[in-house]
BAMARVO-265686 format. One record per residue: residue in one letter; y, z negated, x negated of N, C-alpha, C in turn. Coordinates in nm, 4 decimals. Each point is the difference from the previous one (the first is absolute). Example, Ala and Ser with C-alpha at 12.3 -4.5 7.8 and 13.67 -1.06 7.14 Angstrom:
BAMARVO-265686
[r 'A',[-0.5690,-0.7800,-1.3190],[0.1190,0.0000,0.0890],[0.1200,0.0000,-0.0900]],
[r 'S',[0.1050,0.0720,0.0350],[0.1190,-0.0060,-0.0820],[0.1090,-0.0730,0.0770]],
END
This chain:
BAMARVO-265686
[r 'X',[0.9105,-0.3175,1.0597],[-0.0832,-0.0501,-0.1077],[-0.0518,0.1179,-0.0830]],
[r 'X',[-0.0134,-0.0158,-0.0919],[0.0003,0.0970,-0.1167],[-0.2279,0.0342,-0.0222]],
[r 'X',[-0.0085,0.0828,0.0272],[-0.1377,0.0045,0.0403],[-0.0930,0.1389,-0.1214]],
[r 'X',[-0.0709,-0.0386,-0.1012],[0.0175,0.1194,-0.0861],[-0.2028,-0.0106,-0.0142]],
[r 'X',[-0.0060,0.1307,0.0430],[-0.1828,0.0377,-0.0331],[-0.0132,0.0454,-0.1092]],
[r 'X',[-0.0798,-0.0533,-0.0501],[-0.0509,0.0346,-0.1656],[-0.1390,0.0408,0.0294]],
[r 'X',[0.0425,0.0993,-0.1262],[-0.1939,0.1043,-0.0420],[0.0050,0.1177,0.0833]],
[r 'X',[0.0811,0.0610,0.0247],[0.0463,0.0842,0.0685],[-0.0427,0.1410,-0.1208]],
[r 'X',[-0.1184,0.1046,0.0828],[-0.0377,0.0645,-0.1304],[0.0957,0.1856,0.0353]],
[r 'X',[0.0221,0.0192,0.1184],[0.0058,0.1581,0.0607],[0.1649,-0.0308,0.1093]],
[r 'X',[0.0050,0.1538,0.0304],[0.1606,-0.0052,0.0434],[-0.0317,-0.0211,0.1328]],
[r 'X',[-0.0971,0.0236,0.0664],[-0.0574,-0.0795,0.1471],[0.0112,-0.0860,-0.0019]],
[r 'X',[-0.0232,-0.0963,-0.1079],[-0.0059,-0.1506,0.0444],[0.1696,-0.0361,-0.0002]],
[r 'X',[0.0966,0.0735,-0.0954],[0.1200,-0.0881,0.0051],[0.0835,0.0249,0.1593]],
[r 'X',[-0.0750,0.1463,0.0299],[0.0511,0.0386,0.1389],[-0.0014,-0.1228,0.0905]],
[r 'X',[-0.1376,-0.0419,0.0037],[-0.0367,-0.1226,0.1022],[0.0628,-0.1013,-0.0342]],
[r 'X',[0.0540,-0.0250,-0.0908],[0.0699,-0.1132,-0.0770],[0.1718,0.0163,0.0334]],
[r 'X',[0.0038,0.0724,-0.0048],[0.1735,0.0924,0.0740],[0.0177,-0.0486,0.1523]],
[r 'X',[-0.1645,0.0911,0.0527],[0.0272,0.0186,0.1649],[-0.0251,-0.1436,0.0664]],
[r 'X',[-0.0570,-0.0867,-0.0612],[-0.0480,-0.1401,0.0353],[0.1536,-0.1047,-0.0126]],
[r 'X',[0.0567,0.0330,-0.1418],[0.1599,-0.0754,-0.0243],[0.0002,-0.1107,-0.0692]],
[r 'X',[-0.1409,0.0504,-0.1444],[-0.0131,-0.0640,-0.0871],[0.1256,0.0185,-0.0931]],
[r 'X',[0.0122,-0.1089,-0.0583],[0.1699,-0.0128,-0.0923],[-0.0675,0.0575,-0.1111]],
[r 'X',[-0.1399,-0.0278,-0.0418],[0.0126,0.0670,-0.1706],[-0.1537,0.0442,-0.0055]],
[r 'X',[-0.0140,0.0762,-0.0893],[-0.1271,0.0683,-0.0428],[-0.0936,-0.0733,-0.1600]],
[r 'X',[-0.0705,-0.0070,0.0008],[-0.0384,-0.0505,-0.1516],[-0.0990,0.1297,-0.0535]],
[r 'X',[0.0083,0.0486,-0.1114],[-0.1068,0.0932,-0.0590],[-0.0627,-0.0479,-0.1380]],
[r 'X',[-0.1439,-0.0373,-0.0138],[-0.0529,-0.1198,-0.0998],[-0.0074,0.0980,-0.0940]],
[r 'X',[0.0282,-0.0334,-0.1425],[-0.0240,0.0327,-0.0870],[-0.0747,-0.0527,-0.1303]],
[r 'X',[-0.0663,-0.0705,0.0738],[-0.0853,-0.1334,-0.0390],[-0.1224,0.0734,-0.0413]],
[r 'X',[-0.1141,0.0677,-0.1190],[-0.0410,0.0713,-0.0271],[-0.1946,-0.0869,0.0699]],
[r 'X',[-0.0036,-0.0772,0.0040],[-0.1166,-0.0868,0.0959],[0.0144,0.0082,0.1360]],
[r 'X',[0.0902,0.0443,0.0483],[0.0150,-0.1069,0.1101],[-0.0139,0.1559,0.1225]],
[r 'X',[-0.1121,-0.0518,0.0765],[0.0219,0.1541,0.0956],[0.0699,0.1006,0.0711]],
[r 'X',[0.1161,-0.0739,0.0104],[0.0959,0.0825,0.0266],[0.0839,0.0255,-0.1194]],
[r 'X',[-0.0771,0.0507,-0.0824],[0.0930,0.0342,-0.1155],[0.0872,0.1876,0.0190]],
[r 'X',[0.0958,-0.0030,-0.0514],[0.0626,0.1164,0.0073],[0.0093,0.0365,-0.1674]],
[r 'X',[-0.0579,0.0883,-0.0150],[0.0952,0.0904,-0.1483],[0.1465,0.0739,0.0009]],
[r 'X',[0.0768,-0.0252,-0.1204],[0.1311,-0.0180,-0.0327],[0.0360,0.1609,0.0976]],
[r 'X',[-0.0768,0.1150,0.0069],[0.0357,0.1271,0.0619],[0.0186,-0.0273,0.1541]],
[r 'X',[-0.1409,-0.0698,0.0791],[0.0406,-0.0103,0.1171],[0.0854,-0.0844,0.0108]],
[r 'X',[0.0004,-0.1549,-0.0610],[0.1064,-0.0989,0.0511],[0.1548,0.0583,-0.0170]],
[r 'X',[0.0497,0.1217,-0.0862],[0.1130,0.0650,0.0215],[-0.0129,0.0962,0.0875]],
[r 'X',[-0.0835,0.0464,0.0474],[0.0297,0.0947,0.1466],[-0.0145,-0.0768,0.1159]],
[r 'X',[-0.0671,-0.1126,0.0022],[0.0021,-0.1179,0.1283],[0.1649,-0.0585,-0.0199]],
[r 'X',[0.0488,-0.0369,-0.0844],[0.1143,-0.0330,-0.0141],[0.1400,0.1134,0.0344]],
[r 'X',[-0.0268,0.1312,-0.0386],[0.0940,0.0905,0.0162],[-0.0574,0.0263,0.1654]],
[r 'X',[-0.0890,-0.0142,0.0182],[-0.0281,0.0098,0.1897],[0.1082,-0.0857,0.0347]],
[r 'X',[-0.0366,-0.1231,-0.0327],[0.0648,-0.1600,0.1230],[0.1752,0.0120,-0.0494]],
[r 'X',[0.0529,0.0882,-0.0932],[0.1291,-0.0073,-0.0187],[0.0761,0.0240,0.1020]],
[r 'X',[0.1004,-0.0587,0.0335],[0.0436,-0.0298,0.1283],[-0.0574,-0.0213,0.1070]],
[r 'X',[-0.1178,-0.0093,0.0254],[-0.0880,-0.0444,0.1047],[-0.0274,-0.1377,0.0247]],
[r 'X',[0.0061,-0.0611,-0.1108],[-0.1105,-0.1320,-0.0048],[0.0460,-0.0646,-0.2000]],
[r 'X',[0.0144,-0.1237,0.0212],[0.0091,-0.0341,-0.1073],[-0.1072,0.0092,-0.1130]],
[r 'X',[-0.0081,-0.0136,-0.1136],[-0.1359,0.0690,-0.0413],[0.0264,-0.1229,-0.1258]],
[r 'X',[-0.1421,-0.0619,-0.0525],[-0.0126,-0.1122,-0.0712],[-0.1607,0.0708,-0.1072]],
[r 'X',[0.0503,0.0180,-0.0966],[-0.1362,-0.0200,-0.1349],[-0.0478,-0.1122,-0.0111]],
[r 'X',[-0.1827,0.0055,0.0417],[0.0070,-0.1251,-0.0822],[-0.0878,-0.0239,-0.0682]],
[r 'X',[-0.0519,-0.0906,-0.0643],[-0.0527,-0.0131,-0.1303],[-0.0400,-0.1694,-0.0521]],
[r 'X',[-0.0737,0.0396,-0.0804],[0.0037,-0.2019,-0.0158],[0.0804,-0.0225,-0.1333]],
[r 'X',[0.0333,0.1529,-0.0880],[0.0730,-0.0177,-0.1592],[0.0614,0.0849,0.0069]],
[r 'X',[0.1387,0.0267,-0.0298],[0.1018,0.0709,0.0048],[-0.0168,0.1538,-0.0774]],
[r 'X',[-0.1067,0.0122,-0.1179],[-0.0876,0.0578,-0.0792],[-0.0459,0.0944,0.0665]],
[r 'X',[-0.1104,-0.0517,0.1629],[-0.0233,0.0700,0.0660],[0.0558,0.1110,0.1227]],
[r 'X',[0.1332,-0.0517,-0.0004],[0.1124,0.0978,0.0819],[0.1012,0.0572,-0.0226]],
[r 'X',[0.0432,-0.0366,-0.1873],[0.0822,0.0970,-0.0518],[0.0626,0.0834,-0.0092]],
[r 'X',[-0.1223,0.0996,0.0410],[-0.0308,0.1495,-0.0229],[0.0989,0.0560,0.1918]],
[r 'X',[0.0111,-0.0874,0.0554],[0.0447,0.0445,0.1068],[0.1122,-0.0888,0.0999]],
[r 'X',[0.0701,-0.1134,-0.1044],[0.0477,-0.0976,-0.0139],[0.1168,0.1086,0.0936]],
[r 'X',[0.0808,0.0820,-0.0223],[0.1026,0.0475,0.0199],[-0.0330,0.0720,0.1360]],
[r 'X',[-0.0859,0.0181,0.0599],[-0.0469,0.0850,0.0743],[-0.0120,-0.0848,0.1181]],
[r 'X',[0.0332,-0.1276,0.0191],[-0.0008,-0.0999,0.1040],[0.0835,-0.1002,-0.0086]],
[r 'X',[0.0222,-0.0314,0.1888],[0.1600,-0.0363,0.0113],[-0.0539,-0.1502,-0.0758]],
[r 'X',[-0.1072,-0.0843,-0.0030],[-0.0631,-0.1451,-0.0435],[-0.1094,0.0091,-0.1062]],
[r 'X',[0.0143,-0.0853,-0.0763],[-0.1589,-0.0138,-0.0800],[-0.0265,-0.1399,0.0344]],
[r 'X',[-0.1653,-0.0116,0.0254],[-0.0424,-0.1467,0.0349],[-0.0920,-0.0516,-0.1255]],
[r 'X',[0.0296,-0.0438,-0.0858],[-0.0790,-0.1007,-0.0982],[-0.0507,-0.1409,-0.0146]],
[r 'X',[-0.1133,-0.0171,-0.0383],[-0.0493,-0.1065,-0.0120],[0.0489,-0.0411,-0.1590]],
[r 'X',[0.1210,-0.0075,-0.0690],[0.0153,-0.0577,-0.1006],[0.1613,0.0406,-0.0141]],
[r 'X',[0.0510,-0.1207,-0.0747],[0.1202,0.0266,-0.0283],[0.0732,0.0684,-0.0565]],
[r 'X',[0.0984,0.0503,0.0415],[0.1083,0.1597,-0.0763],[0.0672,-0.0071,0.0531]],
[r 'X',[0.1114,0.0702,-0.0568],[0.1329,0.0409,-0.0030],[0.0116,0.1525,0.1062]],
[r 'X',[0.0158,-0.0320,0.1507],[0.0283,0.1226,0.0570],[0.0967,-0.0159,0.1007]],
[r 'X',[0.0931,0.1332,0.0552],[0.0860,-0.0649,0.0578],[-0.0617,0.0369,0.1097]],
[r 'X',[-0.1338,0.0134,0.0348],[-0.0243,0.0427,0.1805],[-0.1483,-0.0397,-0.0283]],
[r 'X',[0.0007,-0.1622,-0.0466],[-0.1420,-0.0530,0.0087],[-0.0393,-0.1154,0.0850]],
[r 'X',[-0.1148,0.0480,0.0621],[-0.0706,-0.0494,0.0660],[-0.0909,-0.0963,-0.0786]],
[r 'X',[0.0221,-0.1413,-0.0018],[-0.0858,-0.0786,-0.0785],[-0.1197,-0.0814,0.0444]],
[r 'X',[-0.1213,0.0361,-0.0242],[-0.1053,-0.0220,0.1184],[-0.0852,-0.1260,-0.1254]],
[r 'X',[-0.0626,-0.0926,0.0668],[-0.0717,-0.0720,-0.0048],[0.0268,-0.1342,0.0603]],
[r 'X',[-0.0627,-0.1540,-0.0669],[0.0022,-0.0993,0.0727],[0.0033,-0.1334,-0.0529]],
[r 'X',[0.1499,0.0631,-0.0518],[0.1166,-0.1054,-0.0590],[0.1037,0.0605,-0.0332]],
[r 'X',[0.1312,-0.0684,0.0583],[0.1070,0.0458,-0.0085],[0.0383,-0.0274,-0.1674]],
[r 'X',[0.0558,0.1433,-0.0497],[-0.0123,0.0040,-0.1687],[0.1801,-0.0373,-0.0143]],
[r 'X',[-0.0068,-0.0759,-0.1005],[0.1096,-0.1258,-0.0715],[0.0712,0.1272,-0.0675]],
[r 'X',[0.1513,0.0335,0.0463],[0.0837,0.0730,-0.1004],[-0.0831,0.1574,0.0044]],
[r 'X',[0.0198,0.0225,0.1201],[-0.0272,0.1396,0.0340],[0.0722,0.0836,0.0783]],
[r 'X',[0.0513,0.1234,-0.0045],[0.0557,0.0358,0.0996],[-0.0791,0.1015,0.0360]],
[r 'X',[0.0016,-0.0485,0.2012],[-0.1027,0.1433,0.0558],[0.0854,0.0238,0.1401]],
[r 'X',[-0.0246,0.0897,0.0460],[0.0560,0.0403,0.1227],[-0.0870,-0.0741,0.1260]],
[r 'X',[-0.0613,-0.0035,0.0188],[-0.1210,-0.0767,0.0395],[-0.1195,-0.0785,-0.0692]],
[r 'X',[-0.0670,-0.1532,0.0875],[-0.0743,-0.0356,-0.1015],[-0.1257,0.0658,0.1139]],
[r 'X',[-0.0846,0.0195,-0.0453],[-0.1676,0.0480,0.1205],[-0.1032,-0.1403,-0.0354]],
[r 'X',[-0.0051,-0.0694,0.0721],[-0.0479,-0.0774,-0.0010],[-0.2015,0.0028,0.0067]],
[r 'X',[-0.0994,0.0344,-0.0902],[-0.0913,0.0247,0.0135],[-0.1469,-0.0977,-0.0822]],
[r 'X',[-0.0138,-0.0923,0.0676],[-0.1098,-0.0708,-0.0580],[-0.1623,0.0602,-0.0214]],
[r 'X',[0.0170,0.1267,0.0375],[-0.1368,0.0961,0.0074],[0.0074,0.0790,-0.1671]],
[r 'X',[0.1277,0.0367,-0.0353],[0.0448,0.0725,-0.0720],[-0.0539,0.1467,0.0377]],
[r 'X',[-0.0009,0.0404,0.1406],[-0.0147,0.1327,-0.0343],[-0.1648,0.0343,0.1093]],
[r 'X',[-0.0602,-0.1179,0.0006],[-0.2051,-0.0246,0.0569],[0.0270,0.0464,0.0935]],
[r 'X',[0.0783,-0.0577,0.1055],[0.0298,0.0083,0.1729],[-0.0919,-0.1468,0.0770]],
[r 'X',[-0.0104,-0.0560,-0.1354],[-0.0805,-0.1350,0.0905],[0.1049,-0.1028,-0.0074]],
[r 'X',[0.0021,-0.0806,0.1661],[0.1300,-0.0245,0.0762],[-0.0235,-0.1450,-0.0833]],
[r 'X',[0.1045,-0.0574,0.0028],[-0.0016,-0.1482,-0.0551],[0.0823,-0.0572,0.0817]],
[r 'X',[0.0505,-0.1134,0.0436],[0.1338,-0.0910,0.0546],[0.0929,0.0421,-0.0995]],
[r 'X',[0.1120,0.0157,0.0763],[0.1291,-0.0023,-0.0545],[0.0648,-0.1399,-0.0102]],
[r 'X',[0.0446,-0.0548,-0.1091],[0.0136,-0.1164,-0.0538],[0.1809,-0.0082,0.0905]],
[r 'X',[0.0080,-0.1269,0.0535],[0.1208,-0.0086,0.0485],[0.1522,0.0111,-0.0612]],
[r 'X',[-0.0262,-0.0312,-0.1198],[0.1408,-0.0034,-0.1524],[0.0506,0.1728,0.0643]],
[r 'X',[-0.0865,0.0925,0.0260],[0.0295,0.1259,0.0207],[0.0960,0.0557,0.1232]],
[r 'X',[0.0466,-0.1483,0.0787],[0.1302,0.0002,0.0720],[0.1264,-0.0348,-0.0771]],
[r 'X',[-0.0013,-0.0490,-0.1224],[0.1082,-0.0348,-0.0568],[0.0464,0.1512,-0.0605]],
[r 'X',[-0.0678,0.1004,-0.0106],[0.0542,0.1402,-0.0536],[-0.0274,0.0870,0.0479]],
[r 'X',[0.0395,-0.0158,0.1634],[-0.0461,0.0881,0.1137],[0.1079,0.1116,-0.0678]],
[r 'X',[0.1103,-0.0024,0.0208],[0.0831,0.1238,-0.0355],[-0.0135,0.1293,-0.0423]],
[r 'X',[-0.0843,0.0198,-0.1696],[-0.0678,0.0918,-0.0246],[-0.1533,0.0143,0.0226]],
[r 'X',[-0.0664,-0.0801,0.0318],[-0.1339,-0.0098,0.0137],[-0.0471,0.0673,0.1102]],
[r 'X',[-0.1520,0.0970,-0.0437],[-0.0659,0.0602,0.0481],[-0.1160,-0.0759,-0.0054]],
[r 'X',[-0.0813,-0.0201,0.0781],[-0.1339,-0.0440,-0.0010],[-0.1627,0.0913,0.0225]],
[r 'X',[-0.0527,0.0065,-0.0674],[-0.0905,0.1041,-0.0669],[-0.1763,-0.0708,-0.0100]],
[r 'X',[-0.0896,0.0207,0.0296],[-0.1275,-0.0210,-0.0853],[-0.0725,-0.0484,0.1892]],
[r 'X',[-0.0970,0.1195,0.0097],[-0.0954,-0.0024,0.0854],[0.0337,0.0012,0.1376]],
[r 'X',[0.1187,0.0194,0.0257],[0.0567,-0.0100,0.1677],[-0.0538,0.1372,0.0733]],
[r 'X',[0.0223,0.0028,0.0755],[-0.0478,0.0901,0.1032],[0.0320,-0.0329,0.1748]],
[r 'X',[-0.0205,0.0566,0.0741],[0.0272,0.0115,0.1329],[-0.0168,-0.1861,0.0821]],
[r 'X',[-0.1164,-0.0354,-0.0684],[-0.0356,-0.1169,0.0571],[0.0217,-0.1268,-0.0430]],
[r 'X',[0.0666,0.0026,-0.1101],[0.0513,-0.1178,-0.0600],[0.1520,0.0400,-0.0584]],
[r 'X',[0.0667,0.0542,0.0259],[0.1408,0.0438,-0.0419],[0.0741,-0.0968,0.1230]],
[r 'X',[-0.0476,-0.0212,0.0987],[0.1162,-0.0859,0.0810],[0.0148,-0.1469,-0.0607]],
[r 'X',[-0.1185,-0.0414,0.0271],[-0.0555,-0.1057,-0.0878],[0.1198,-0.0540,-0.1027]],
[r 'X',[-0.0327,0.0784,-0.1442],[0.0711,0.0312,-0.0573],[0.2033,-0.0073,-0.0027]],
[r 'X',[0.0191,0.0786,0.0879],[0.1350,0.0089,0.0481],[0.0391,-0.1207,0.0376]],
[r 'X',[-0.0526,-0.0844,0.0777],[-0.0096,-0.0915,0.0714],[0.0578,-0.1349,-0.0911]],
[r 'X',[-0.1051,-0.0023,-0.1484],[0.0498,-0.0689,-0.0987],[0.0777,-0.0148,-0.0717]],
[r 'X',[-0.0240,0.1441,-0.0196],[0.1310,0.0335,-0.1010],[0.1108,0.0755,0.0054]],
[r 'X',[0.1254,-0.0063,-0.0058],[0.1232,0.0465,0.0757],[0.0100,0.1047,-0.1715]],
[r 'X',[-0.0226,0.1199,0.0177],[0.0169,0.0442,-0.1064],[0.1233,0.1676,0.0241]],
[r 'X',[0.0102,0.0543,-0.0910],[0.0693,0.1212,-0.0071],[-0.0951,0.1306,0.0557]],
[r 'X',[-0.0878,0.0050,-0.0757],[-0.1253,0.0939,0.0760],[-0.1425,0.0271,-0.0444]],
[r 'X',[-0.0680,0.0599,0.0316],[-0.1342,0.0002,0.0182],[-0.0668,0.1083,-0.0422]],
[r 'X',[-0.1260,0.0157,-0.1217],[-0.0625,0.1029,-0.0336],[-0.1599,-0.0114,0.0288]],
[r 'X',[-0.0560,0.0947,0.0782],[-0.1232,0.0352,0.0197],[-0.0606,0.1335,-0.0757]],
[r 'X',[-0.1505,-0.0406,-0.0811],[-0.0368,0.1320,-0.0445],[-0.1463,0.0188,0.0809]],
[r 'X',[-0.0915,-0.1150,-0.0503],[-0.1582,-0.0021,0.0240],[0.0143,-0.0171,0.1610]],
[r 'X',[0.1179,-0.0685,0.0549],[-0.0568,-0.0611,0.1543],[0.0146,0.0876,0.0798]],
[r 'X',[0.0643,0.1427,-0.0505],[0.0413,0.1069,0.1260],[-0.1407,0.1197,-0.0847]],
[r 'X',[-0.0899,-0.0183,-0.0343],[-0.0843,0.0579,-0.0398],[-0.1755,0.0060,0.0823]],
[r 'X',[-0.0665,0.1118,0.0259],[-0.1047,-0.0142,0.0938],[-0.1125,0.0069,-0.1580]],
[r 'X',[0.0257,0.0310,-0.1276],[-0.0861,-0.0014,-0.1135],[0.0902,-0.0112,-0.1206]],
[r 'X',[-0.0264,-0.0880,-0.1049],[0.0716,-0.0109,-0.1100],[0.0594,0.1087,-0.0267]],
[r 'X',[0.1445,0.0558,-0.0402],[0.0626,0.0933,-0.0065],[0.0462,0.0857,0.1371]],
[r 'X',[-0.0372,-0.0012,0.0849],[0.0157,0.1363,0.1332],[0.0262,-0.0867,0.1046]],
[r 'X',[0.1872,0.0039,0.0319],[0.0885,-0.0501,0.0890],[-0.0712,0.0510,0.1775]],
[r 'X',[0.0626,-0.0558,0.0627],[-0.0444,0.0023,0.1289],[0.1233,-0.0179,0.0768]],
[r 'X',[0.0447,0.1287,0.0447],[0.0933,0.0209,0.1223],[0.0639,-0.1027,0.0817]],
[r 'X',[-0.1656,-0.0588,0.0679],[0.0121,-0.0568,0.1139],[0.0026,-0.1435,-0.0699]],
[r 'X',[-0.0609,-0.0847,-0.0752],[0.0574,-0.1059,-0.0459],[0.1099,-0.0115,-0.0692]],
[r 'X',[0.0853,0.0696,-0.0930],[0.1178,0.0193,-0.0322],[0.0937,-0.0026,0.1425]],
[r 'X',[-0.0005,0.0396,0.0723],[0.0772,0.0068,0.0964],[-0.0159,-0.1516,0.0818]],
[r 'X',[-0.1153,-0.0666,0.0104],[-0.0393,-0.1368,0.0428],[0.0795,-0.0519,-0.0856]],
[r 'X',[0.0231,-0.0060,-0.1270],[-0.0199,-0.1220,-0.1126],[0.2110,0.0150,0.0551]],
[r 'X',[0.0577,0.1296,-0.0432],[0.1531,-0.0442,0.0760],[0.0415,-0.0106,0.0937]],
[r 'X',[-0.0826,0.0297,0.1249],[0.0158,-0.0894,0.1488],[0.0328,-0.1420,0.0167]],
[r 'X',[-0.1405,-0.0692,-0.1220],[0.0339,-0.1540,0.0088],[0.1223,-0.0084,-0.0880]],
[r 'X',[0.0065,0.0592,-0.1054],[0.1283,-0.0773,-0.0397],[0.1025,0.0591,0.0235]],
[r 'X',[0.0116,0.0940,0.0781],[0.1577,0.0209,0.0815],[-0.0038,-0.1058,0.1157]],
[r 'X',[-0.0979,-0.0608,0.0323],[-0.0168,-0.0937,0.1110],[0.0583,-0.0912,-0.0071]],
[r 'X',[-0.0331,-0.0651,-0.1142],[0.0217,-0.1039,-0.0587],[0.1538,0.0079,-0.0699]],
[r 'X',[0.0621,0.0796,-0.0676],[0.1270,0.0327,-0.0448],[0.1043,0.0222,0.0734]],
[r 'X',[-0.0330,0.0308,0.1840],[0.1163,0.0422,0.1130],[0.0156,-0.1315,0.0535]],
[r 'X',[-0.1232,-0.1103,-0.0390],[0.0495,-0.1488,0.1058],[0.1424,-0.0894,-0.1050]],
END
């Protein structure tokens, strides 16, 4: 199962994200949002995870990741465009789009958990499921929805922005748990 931590700010954290056997990295470029990265570090976090770890920009406007668009193997947007390695995040599948993945996120971005609506088994294939999961409700989760894979930012966090080792490593226990039955 395809398992990718977002808000990822320093090259420690993608380490733990490597040594743990997270599939992808996210670096926000979301200029609000606390784990924000500027266009200098999010290209040296990105030239870190090269060949290490898949590496995903993301952003809520394409505007906002531009500048470093080329510098990562994914871009994740909250609005529609033309990319050939896009990650299309929000919460509705968009009519006459092409994305490499859809990210399924009814938070847009908050980390406050909502139900995952069941229609979201009919496009398990590319679908990632996203918005407020964490260690204790990710099985839950799994459970419902038969999806492609899974992004955590706020739930592997001990303070808005600043990841935590030891729950990151909880949060893919359960869902390698759940992904080997």
């Amino acid at each position: 199962m395809f398992v990718k931590v977002c808000g990822l700010k320093t090259t420690g954290q993608i380490d733990w994200a490597v040594k743990l056997g997270y599939s992808a990295i996210g670096v926000v470029l979301y200029p609000k949002s606390p784990r924000y990265c500027d266009a200098e570090t999010a290209r040296e976090l990105a030239s870190y995870a090269k060949g290490k770890i898949v590496s995903v920009a993301v952003a809520k406007t394409f505007d906002e990741l531009k500048e470093v668009n080329d510098d990562f193997d994914y871009i994740q947007v909250y609005e529609k465009i033309e990319s050939d390695k896009l990650i299309y995040a929000g919460n509705s599948v968009p009519d006459n789009l092409v994305y490499n993945y859809f990210l399924y996120d009814a938070s847009i971005g908050s980390g406050e958990f909502k139900e995952f609506p069941l229609w979201l088994n009919d496009i398990k294939e590319n679908l990632i499921i996203a918005g407020g999961l964490n260690p204790s409700n990710v099985r839950e989760a799994l459970e419902k929805i038969n999806c492609y894979g899974v992004d955590v930012s706020s739930g592997v966090e001990i303070e808005k922005g600043v990841k935590d080792l030891r729950l990151m490593e909880e949060f893919i226990s359960v869902v390698k748990s759940i992904a080997d039955k």
